[in-house]
N, C-alpha and C positions, 0 to 999 in steps of 0.2 A: 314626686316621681322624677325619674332621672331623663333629661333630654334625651329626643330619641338623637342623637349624633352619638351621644355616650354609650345609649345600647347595642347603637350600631357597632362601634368602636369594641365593644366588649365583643362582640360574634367576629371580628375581623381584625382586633389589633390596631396599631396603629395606624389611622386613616382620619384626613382633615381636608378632603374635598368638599367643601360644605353645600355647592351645586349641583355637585355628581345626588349627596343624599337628599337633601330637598327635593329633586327629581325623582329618585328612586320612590321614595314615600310617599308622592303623590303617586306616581305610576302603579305600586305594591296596594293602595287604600283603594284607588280609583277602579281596578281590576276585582279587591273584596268585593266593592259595593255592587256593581257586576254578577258576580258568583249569588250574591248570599239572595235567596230568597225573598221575595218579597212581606210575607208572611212576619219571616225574622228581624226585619224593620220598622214593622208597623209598630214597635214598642217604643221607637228611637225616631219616630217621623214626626216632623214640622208640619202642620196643619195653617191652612193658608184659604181665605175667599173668594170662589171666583164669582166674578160678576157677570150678566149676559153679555159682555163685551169679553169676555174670557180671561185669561190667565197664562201669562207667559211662564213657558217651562223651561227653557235651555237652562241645561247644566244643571238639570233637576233629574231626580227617577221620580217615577210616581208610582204611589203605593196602589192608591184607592180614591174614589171619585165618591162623591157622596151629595144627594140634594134629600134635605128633611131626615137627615140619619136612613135612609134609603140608601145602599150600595146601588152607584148606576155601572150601565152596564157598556165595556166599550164597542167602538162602531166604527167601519173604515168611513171614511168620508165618500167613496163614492156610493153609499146607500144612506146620507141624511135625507137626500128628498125623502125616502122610503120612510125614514126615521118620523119626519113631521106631518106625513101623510095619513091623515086619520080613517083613509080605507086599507090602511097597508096592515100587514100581520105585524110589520116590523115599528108600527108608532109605540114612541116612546110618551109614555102618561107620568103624573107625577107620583104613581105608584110603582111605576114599573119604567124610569129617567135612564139616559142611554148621556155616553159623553165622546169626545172625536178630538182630535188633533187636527188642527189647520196652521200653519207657518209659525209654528215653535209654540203655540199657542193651546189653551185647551179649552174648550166648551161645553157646558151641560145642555141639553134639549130635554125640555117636559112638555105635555100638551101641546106640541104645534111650532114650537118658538126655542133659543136660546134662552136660558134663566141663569139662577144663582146659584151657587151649591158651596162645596168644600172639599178641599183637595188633600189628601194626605202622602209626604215625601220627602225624600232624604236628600241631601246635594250630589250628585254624580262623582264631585273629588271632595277630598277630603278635606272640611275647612275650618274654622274657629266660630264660636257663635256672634263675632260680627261680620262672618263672608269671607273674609279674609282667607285665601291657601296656607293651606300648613307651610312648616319650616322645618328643618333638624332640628331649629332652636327648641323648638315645642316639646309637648311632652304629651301623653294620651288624657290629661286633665285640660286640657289647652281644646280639646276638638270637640266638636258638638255633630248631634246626630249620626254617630257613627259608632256600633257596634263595640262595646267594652271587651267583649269577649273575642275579638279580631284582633285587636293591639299586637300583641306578641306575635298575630300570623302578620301583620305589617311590614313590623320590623323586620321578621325574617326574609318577606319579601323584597324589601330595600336592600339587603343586606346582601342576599343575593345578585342582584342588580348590579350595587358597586362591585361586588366584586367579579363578577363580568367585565368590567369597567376597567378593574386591574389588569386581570390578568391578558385582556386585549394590548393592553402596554406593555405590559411582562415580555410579552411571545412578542409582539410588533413591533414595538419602539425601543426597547432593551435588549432585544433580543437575548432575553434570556431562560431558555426553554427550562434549565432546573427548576428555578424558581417559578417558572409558570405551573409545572406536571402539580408540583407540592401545592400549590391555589386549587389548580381543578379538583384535587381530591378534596381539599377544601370544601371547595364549590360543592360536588355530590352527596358530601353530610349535612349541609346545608339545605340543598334542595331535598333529600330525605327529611327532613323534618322538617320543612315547608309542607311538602305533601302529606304526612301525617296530621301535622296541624290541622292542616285546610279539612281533610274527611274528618277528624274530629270536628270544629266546627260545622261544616255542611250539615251533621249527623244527626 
């Protein structure tokens, strides 16, 4: 598959900001994952252990919490007493496990206490399956946990981006309003099939 700078490059012409797209592509992936469903990730989520010491989530979405293949159930943190209280309606049993967020962190509670369970989730930006942030250099065989069928709304989205990017120099630092009018209409077949992508997708 063709770097994403090259398919950028194809929707925009010549363009070799290589910082401007790197940004845009994270920005355009990091806003999918956002949008799309959680439902619609769960095909494409990293399964991960937490222990009763919990599980740090920054820079994670989380799909689904899970102790003993049990979906738990989540819970603000100002009702875990409630949660561990076994005269409360709201205890959490290991048939019926509740989980909470505390300082980027995530916890399962069963019967009384923090326990073990299993996390299911995607990376928040868009990254390579060793961690690593995309690049332009990349290509949609390069990313991991992230939506196959998004690729092309990506690109468009980056695509978009940059070329925001341009045309703010066009009009500002060129002062050149022809060539900027000719970008913007640009820019709105662009954003038109951004937006139809995206409701196909969502659909």
């Amino acid at each position: 598959m063709a770097a994403f700078s090259v398919q950028i490059g194809d929707l925009l012409g010549t363009f070799d900001d290589t910082q401007m797209m790197t940004d845009a592509l994270i920005a355009s992936g990091t806003e999918i994952i956002k949008l799309t469903p959680n439902e619609k990730l769960l095909k494409i989520a990293k399964e991960s252990d937490i222990t009763s010491s919990g599980l740090a989530v920054s820079g994670e979405k989380v799909l689904e919490v899970y102790k003993s293949n049990l979906v738990a159930r989540e819970i603000p943190l100002a009702q875990l007493a409630k949660t561990k209280d076994s005269g409360s309606i709201y205890y959490a049993t290991a048939n019926d496990p509740a989980f909470y967020f505390k300082n980027e962190k995530v916890y399962i509670v069963a019967d009384g206490s923090e326990t073990s369970g299993t996390l299911l989730h995607v990376p928040s930006v868009p990254q390579k399956s060793d961690g690593t942030i995309i690049l332009h250099s990349h290509a949609e065989s390069d990313i991991a946990n992230f939506p196959i069928e998004a690729d092309k709304l990506m690109v468009l989205g980056a695509a978009i981006r940059c070329l925001k990017g341009i045309i703010g120099t066009q009009i500002v630092t060129d002062e050149d309003t022809e060539l900027g009018q000719g970008s913007l209409a640009q820019l709105q077949l662009l954003e038109a099939s951004y937006d139809k992508e995206l409701q196909k997708y969502l659909a």
